[in-house]
Steps between C-alpha positions, in 0.01 A plus 500: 500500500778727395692629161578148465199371385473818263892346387384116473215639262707693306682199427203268421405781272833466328532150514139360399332783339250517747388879609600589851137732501327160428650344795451818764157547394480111591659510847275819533220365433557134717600704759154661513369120552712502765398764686134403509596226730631806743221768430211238472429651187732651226228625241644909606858368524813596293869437476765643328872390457693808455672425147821609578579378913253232477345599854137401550193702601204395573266766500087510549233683268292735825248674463433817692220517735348671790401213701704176471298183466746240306890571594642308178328727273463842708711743638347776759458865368685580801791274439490570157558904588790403668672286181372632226403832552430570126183242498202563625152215577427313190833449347716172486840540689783198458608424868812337554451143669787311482478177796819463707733244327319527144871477345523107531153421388591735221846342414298142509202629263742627265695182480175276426421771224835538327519112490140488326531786319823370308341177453193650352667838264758218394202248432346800316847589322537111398101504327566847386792354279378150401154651355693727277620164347103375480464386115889498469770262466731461799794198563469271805696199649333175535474425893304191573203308409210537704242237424471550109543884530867646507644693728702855307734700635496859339728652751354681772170275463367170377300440302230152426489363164193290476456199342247682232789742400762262425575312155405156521804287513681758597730422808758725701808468719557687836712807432324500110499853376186561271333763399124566567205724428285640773132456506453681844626625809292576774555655853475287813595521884738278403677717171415493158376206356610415210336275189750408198492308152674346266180395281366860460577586120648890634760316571600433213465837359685695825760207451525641153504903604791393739704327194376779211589791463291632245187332717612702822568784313126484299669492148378133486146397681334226580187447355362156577608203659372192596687225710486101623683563734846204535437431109430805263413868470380727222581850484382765259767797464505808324711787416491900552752523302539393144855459518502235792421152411309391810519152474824510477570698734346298769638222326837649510869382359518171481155438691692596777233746674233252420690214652603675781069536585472138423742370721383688783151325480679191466513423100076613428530584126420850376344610182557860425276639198463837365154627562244663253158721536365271232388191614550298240890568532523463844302149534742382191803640681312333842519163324867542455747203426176422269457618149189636425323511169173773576345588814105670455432709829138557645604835691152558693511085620872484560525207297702369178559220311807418396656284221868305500730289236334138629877434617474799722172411710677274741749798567209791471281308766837381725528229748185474683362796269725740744652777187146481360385594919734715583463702138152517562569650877746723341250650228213482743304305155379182481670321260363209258818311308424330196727333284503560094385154416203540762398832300505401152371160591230673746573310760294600813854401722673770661653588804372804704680712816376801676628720821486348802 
């Protein structure tokens, strides 16, 4: 091996971001694998590839004695005298040891380690910059169908989108762009690994920091939400600042930031409310389209009861009692609905919800 392998690294350095040390002290240390198979043994062995000509030693770790009993490890006193007249019995002297034609075994070695080394920094490089997207939002391209899983593209890896994380009914096209929220990404011989969703409610609220600015920018957080996913999410918002609206602004002109959200997941309709500390407001707020007429909150059991216009209880409960579910998921209460005709007329009827 000459300056050109010092060169070739230099440009693999440039090129892929992967440290020429890394790979030297890899060839180094393969090549002190190798040479057991010459010395028999290579536990005193050591090699160094000068870092500028890219010549290879091969030196061995020799201990001075009197009387020499092993010759891999030892080096006469008298021999020693001779080479390294500054050391005396007892000290460790590096010898050089070098076998005839080391240069090609060397030159093959560092081959087989550049090769795996570039596969496994650019395996490392690839995890590296998927898991800083772990719990984030990233945009893929709809591949193939694999069984009932789907098969996602997100550039330089794919990714598997299990049956569990996809919206019932919903159905995609090869070449689909979609957006997606990762559960997980794990590290295997094989790359990262990648788990995605487009059930998980962060979705919905990343899909919102991407389309708000006054969510990405903290004026306007997130409180709550709660989501079915393919039919309907609630979300809770509230302001930092008094002069920002923050429904509307994740509403925005026209509903067109809203819509924009909605259409990605495919029409799913979004309720945006303005969140309280007091209970009471927020479960009436949760209940949203319906009008409420009182709501009577048991802080320490999480629970209220809540009373509607009789021509609202359809509407408070919703179709299959989903606003009355997804209120209580929102508020974290369990929620009893009564109508007013079932108070005044004390009817035991009512309809109640709690967090799933």
């Amino acid at each position: 091996m000459n300056s050109e392998l010092i060169d070739a690294l230099n440009q693999i350095e440039k090129e892929k971001d992967i440290s020429k040390e890394i790979l030297l002290e890899a060839m180094e240390n393969s090549l002190v694998a190798a040479c057991k198979n010459h010395f028999g043994k290579a536990d005193n062995i050591r090699v160094n590839i000068d870092r500028e000509t890219g010549e290879v030693t091969v030196y061995a770790e020799k201990e001075i004695v009197e009387e020499v009993t092993d010759k891999v490890t030892q080096i006469s006193e008298a021999e020693a005298i001779l080479r390294y007249p500054k050391n005396s019995v007892g000290d460790i002297v590096h010898v050089e040891v070098t076998p005839k034609n080391f240069g090609r075994i060397a030159a093959q070695k560092a081959k087989q380690v550049v090769v795996q080394k570039i596969r496994e920094e650019e395996r490392k490089v690839l995890f590296n910059q998927y898991y800083g997207k772990e719990k984030d939002i990233v945009t893929g391209i709809v591949q193939r169908y694999v069984g009932n899983n789907v098969s996602i593209n997100l550039g330089k890896v794919d990714a598997v989108l299990t049956e569990n994380e996809q919206v019932k009914g919903e159905r995609f096209k090869p070449t689909d762009r979609i957006k997606l929220y990762v559960l997980e990404v794990k590290d295997t011989t094989k790359g990262p690994r990648i788990s995605v969703s487009r059930t998980h409610p962060e979705l919905v609220k990343r899909l919102f920091e991407a389309e708000v600015t006054e969510v990405k920018d903290g004026t306007v957080e997130i409180k709550s939400i709660s989501r079915e996913a393919g039919s309907r999410t609630k979300m809770a918002v509230y302001s930092n600042d008094e002069n920002v609206d923050p429904v509307g602004a994740c509403v925005g002109l026209n509903g067109a930031r809203v819509n924009a959200i909605v259409n990605e997941l495919r029409g799913e309709k979004i309720d945006i409310i303005n969140w309280s500390d007091d209970p009471a407001v927020l479960i009436e707020n949760a209940l949203s389209p319906a009008k409420v007429v009182s709501v009577d909150v048991d802080v320490e059991e999480k629970t209220a009861n809540v009373v509607v216009p009789d021509y609202q209880l359809s509407l408070a409960i919703g179709k299959e009692g989903q606003n009355a579910r997804l209120a209580a998921r929102l508020t974290g209460y369990k929620i009893d609905i009564k109508s007013e005709s079932q108070v005044n007329g004390n009817s035991e009827a009512s309809e109640s919800f709690e967090e799933e």
